[in-house]
N, C-alpha and C positions, 0 to 999 in steps of 0.2 A: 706225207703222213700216212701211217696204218694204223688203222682200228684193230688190234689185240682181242682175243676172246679168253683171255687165263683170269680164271677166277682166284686162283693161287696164289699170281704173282698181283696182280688188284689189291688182295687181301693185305699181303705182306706188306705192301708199299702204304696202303692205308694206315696199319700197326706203326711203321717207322715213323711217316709222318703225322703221326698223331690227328687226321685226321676227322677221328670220331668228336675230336673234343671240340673244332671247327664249329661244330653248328649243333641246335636244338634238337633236332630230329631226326631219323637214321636217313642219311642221304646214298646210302650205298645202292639204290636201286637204278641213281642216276649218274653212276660214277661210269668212268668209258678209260681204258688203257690206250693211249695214244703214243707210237711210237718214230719217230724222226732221226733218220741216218742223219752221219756225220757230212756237215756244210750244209743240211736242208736248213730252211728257214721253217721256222714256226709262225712268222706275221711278218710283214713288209710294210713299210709306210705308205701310207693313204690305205689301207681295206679295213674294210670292218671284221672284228674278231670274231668270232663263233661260241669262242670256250673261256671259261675260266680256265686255266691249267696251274698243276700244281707240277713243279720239276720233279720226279722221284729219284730219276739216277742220272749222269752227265752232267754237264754245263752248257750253258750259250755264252755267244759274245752280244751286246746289244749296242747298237751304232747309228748315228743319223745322218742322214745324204743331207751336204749342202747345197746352196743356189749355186755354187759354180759347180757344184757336180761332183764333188770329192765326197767322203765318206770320215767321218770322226769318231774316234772310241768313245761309248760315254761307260759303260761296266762289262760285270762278265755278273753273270744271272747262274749259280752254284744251286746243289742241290735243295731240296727245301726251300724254292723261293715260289711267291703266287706270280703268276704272270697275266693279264688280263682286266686287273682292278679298278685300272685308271681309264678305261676304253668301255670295260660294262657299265660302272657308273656314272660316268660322264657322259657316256652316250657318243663316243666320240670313233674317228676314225683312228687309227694304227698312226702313231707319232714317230718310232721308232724302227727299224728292221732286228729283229731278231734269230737269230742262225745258230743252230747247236755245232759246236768246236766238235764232238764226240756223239756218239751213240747215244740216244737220249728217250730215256721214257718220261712221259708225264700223266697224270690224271686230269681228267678233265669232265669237266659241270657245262651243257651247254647254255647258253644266252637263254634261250629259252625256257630250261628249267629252273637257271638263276630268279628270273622275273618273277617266274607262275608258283615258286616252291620256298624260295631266299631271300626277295625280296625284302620283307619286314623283321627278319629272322636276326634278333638281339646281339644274340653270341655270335652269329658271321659277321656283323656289320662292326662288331667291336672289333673283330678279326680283321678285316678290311681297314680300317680304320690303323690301327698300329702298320698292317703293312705298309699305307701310303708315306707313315712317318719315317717307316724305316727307310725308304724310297727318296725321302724329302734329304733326309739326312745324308744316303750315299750321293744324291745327286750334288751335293754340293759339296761335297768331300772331291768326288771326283773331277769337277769344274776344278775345285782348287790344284790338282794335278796335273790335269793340263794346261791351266795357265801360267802356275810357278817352277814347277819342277823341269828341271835338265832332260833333253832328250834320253841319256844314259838312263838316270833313274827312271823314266817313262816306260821304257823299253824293258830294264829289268822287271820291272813290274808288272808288263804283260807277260815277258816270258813264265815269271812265278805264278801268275794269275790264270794266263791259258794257253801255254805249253803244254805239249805233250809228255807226258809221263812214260817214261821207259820203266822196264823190268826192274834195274838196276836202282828202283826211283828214284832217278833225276829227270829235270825238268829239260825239255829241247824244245828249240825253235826248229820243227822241222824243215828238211830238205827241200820239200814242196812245197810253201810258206812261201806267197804272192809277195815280194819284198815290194814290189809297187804299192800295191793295194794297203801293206803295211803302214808303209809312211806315209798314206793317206789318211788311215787311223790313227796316227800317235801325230797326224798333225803334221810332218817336217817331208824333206824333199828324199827320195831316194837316195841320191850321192849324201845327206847327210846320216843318212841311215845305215849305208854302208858303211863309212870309216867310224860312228861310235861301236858297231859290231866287231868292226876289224881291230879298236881300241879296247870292247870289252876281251878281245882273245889277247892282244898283248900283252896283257893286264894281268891274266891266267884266271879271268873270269868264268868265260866261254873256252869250248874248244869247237873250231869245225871240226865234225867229224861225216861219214856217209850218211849220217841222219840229221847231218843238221847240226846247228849249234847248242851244243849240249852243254850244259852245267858244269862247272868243275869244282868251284869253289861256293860252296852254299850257305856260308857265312857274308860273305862278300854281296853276292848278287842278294841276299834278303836285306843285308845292312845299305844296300843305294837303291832299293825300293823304296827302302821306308813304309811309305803308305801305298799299298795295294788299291789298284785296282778293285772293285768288288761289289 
């Protein structure tokens, strides 16, 4: 993580995400630009968090290590999401690992100023208060995708969810795309991961190409998503 010093791009990112309307009183004195290369983690499970952060620009993937030691998808954390909420007021440790897919800035309120400045503060608590809902609702959207839906549409659904976006925009599963670590996440065995891949290219879903498996048909792959990851 790096600490940013632009007051400009602070600014701007404030104005998009409406920011100001967050909270009672001007918090801009303790707002901080926090910036995370792509695959850095933003929090790991078991630590305690530091910041409130709000996502400005990028996305994460958010996932949780099991007792045997594998890794499971539970969402992808998009722009404009609060991250922090459930760990500052619960008072709790880091439940989840969070890891930005892309290049990622966020703002961020620390624990400390949350306490001493936020704490009782109407209009952020109602804030808080709809995010966890929001939170309540994907979680259990998303549980219902990993329990009922097809590897296939699982997979399509990450790829739309947190694929790389090419120039041309379409979605890829890039080249360098830990196919292991994959089918960790979506749950199933690598040899089963490879043949729905090599089924969605038959298909004339997917194409490999040197970047990976690239999008062909984007009616297709949004119609066996269905419900997105999110």
């Amino acid at each position: 993580m790096l600490k940013e010093n632009n007051q400009l791009l602070i600014d701007r990112y404030i104005e998009q995400l409406c920011i100001d309307n967050i909270f009672t009183n001007d918090v801009r004195p303790f707002l901080e630009l926090l910036f995370f290369r792509k695959n850095e983690f933003i929090c790991r499970e078991g630590e305690e968090i530091g910041y409130l952060y709000f996502i400005a620009s990028g996305k994460a993937k958010v996932f949780t290590t099991l007792s045997n030691g594998k890794s499971l998808l539970l969402c992808f954390y998009p722009k404009n999401t609060v991250l922090g909420d459930i760990e500052m007021f619960c008072d709790k440790a880091v439940a989840t690992n969070v890891q930005v897919i892309e290049d990622t800035y966020c703002i961020g309120i620390s624990k400390e100023n949350i306490k001493k400045y936020l704490w009782e503060d109407p209009k952020f608590l109602k804030y808080i208060c709809n995010s966890l809902g929001q939170k309540l609702y994907r979680s259990a959207k998303n549980s219902a995708i990993n329990l009922l839906y097809s590897l296939e549409k699982r997979l399509s659904s990450y790829i739309l969810a947190g694929g790389e976006l090419l120039e041309n925009g379409c979605r890829v599963l890039p080249v360098n795309e830990n196919l292991t670590e994959l089918s960790e996440l979506l749950g199933t065995s690598y040899r089963h991961l490879h043949r729905t891949l090599k089924g969605l290219c038959e298909k004339g879903v997917l194409k490999k190409t040197g970047k990976g498996y690239e999008v062909v048909d984007n009616k297709e792959i949004s119609r066996l998503a269905a419900d997105l990851y999110s």
